[in-house]
C-alpha positions as MATLAB code, in Angstrom:
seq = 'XXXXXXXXXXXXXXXXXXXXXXXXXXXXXXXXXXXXXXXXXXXXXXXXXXXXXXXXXXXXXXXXXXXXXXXXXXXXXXXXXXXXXXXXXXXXXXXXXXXXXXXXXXXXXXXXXXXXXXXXXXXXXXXXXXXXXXXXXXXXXXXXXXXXXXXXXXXXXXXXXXXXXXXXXX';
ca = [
     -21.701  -48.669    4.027;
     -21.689  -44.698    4.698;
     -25.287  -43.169    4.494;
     -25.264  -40.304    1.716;
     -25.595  -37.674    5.303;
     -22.046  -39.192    6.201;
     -20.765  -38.557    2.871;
     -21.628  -35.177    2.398;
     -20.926  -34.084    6.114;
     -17.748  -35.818    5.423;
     -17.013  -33.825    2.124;
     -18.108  -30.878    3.877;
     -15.533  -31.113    6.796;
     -12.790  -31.766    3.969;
     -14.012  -28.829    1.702;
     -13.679  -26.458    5.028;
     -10.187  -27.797    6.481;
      -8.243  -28.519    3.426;
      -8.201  -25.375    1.981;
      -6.593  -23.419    5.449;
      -4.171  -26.608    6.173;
      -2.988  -26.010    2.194;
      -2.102  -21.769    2.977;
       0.995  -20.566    3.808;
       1.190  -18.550    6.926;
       3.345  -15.737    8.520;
       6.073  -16.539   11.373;
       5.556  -16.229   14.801;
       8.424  -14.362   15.415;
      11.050  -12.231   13.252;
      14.046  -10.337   14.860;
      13.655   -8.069   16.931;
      13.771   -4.324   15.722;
      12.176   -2.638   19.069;
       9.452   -1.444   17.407;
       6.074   -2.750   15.897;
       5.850   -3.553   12.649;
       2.649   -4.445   10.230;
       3.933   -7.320    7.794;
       2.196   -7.407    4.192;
       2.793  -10.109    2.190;
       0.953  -10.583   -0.973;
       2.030  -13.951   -2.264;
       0.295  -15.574    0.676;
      -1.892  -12.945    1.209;
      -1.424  -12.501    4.475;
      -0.798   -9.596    7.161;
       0.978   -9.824   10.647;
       1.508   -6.962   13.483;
       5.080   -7.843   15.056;
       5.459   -6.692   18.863;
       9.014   -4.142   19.705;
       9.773   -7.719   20.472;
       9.385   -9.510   16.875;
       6.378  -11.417   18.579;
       3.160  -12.057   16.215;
       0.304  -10.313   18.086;
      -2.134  -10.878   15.295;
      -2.507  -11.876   11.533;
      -5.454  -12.104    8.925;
      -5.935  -12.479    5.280;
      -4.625   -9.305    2.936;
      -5.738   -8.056   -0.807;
      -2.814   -6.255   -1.908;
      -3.017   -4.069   -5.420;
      -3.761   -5.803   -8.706;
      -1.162   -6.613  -11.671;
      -3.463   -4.938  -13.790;
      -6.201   -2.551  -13.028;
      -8.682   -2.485  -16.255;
      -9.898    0.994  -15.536;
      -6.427    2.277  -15.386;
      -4.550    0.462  -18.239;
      -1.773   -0.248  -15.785;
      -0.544   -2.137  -12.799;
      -1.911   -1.140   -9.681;
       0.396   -3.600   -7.472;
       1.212   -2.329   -3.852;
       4.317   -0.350   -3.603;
       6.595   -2.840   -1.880;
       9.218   -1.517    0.545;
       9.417   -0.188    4.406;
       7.067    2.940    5.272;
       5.811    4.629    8.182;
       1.798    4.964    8.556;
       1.280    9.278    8.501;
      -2.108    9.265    8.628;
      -4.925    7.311   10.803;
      -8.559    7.865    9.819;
     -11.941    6.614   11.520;
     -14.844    4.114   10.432;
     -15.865    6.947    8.003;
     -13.324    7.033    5.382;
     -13.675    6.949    1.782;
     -11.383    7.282   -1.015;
     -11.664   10.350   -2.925;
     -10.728    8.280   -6.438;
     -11.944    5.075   -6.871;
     -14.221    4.320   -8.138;
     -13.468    6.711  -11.046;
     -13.883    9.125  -11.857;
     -15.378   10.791   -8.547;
     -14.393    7.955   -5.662;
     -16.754    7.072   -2.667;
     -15.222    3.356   -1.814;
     -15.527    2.759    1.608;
     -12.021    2.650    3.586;
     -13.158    2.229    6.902;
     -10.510    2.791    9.734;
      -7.865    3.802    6.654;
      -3.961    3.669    8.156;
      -1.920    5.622    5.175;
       1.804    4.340    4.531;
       2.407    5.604    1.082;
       0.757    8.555   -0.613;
      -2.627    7.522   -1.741;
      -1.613    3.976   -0.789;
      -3.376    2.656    2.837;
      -4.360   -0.170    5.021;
      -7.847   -0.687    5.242;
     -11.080   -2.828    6.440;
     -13.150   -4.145    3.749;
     -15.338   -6.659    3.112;
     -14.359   -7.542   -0.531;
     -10.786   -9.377    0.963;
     -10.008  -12.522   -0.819;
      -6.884  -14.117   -1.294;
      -5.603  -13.034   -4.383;
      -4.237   -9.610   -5.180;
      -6.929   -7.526   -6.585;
      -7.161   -3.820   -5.171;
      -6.110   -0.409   -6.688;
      -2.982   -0.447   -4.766;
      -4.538   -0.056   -0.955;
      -4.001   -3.445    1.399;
      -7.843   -4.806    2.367;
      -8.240   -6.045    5.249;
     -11.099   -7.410    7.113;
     -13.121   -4.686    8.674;
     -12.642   -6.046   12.383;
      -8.545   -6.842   11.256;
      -8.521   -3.165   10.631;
     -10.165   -2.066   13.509;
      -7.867   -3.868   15.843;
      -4.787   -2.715   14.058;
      -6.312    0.926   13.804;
      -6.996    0.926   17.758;
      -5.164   -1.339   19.335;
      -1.385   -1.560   17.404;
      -1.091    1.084   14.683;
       0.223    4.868   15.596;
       0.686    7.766   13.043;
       3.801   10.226   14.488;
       3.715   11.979   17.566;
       6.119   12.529   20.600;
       5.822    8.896   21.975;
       7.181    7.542   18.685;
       9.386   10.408   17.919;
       7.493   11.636   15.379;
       7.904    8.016   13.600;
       5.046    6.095   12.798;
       4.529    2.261   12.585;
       6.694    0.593   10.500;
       4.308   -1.282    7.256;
       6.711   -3.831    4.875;
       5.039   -4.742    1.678;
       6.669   -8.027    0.838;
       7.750   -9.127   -2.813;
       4.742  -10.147   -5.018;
       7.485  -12.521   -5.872;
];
C-alpha cells in the first residue's frame, strides 16, 4: 500500500511533467535562409531564434495579442507576416499607450518589428494569447534575444534587420 507522502509526491511529479510532455514545440531546424530569424507562433505559444543556418539556438514560451482587447472594443491579435526588427531598446522601456489612456507598461529590452507592435520581456507570459498586440516574452528570453541574436539595421546587415514571422493564429 502507497503511504499518502507517495501519493501526493507521485501526483505532484505527474501534475509537473504532463503538462510540458502534452505542448507542442518548435523544430529544430527549418531551411536555411542565411540569415537569423525569430519564429512566433501563437497557437503553441511558442518563440524560436533560427541560426543563418536554420539551426534552433533558443526557444521559450510567447503571449501573442488577444482576439479581443476589452478596453479597445476590438481585436488586438499580432499582425502575422515577415518583418524586420527597426528598433532595439534597453531594460528601461515602457509603452507610451497601454495601459490607457496614458501607458507606463513595462517593455523591458523592447525589439520593434511592426509599428507599435514589439518583442518584449515580461513577466505576465502565459500560454494563451492575451497581449495588446506586442509578443511577451520572458524577461531573461528577451534579454538573450535583445543581446545576444537580435540586430536593428546597420552596415553589417545591410541596413536589414532580423527577420520576426508571426505564425497563423490558425
Amino acid at each position: 500500500m502507497y503511504s499518502s507522502r507517495s501519493c501526493l509526491l507521485l501526483l505532484l511529479l505527474l501534475f509537473l511533467l504532463i503538462p510540458f510532455c502534452s505542448y507542442a514545440s518548435l523544430p529544430s531546424s527549418i531551411s536555411p535562409q542565411g540569415q537569423k530569424e525569430i519564429i512566433v507562433d501563437p497557437r503553441i505559444h511558442m518563440w524560436g531564434a533560427y541560426n543563418e543556418d536554420g539551426k534552433l539556438v533558443k526557444s521559450g514560451m510567447a503571449t501573442a495579442g488577444s482576439s479581443y482587447c476589452r478596453d479597445l472594443h476590438q481585436s488586438c491579435r499580432t499582425k502575422t507576416g515577415t518583418f524586420r526588427i527597426y528598433s532595439l531598446g534597453e531594460a528601461g522601456c515602457i509603452s507610451h499607450k497601454f495601459p490607457l489612456p496614458r501607458g507606463g507598461a513595462h517593455m523591458p529590452y523592447c525589439m520593434f518589428f511592426n509599428g507599435g507592435q514589439a518583442l518584449h520581456g515580461s513577466h505576465e507570459v502565459v500560454r494563451a494569447n492575451v497581449s495588446h498586440g506586442c509578443v511577451r516574452l520572458h524577461v531573461n528570453d528577451a534579454r538573450w534575444i535583445r543581446y545576444n541574436f537580435a540586430e536593428e539595421p546597420n552596415s553589417n546587415n545591410e541596413g536589414l534587420g532580423t527577420v520576426v514571422i508571426i505564425k497563423p493564429y490558425y
